[in-house]
C-alpha positions in Angstrom: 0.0 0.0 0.0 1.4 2.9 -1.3 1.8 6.2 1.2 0.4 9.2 -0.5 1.5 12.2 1.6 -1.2 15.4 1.4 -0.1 18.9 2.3 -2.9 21.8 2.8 -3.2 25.1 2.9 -5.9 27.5 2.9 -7.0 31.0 3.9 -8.7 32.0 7.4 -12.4 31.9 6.4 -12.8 28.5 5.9 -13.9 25.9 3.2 -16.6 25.9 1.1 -18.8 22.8 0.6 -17.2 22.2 -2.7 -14.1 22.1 -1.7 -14.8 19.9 1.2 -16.5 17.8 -1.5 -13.6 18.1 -3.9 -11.1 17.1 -0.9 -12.6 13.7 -0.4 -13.1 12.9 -3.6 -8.9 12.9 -3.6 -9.3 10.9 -0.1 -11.2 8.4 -2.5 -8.6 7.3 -4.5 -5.9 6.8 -2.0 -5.9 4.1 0.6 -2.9 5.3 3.0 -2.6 9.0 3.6 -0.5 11.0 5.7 -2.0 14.5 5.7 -0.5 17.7 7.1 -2.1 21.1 7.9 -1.0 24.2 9.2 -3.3 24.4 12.7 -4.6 27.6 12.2 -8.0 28.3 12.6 -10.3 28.5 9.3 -9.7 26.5 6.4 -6.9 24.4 8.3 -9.6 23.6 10.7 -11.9 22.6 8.5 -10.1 20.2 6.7 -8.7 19.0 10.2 -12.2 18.2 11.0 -12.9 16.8 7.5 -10.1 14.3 7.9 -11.0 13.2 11.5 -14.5 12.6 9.7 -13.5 10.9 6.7 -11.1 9.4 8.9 -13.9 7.5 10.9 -16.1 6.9 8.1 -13.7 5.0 6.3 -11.7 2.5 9.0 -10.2 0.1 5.9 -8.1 3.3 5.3 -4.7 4.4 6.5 -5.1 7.7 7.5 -2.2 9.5 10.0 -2.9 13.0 10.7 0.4 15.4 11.0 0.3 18.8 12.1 2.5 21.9 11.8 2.1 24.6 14.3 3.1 28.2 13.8 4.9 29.3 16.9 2.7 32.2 17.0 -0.3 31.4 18.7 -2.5 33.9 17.8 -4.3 32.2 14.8 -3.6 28.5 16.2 -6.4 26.4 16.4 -4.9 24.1 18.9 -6.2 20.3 16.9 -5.1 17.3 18.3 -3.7 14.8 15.4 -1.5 11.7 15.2 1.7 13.5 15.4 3.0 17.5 16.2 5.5 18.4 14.7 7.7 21.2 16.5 6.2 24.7 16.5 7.7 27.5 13.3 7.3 30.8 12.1 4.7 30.3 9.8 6.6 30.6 6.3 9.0 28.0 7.6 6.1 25.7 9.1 5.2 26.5 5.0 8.1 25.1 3.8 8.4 22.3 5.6 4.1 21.2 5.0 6.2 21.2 1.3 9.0 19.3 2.0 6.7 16.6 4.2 3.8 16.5 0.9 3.9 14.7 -2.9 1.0 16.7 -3.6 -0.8 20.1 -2.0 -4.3 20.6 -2.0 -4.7 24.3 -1.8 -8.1 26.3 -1.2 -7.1 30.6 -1.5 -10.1 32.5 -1.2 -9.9 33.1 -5.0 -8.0 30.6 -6.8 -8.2 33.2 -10.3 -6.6 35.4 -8.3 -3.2 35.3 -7.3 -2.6 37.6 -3.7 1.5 38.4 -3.8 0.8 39.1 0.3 -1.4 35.8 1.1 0.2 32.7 3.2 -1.7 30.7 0.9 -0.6 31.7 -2.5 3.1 32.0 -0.9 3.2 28.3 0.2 1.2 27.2 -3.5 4.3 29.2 -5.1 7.1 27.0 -3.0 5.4 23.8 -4.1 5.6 24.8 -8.0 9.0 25.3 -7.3 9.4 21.8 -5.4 7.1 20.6 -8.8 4.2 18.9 -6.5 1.0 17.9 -7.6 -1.4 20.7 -6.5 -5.1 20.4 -6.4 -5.9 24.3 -6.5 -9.5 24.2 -5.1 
């Protein structure tokens, strides 16, 4: 069984339905996942949520949770996963969500719209450059 290993990123006012829709339609075709988020509240939230959910639903899967904390707690959400990694500045907790994925699934608050100041779009740039798979939701 082949590890697939999901990075996310997203912006601070959630998910939409669709994208949650979208997001486990990529759960479906993989059978042992590592994913890892950013723990901030909004979007990273919500898909933490999502995956505990899908997580449940779907106990033939492999399914580890890993989390990468900024070391500024002001946006944190605080989730408990299956393993924390050690607290970053949040570009560098970027980088290494990157370095830790094969593929990103990223949900911007516009994905027609590159924002040159947005976390988001910042971390989607460094995994063009790493040449991952990214599911731009």
């Amino acid at each position: 069984m082949e590890l697939v290993k999901i990075g996310f990123t997203g912006n601070r006012n959630g998910l939409t339905p669709n994208q949650e829709e979208e997001i486990k339609l990529i759960f479906d075709k993989y059978d042992n996942i590592t994913v890892s988020h950013g723990d901030c509240v909004g979007s990273d939230t919500d898909f933490h949520n999502l995956c505990m959910a899908y997580k449940n639903a779907h106990i033939n899967k492999n399914i580890t949770i890993c989390i990468f904390p900024p070391n500024d707690p002001k946006l944190r959400a605080f989730n408990t996963g299956d393993v924390l990694m050690k607290e970053e500045p949040y570009l560098k907790r970027n980088v290494n969500i990157i370095k830790n994925s094969s593929m990103l699934i990223a949900c911007p608050i516009d994905k027609n719209r590159e924002d040159l100041r947005s976390g988001t779009w910042s971390t989607i740039r460094k995994a063009r450059k790493h040449n991952l798979l990214i599911h731009l939701l």
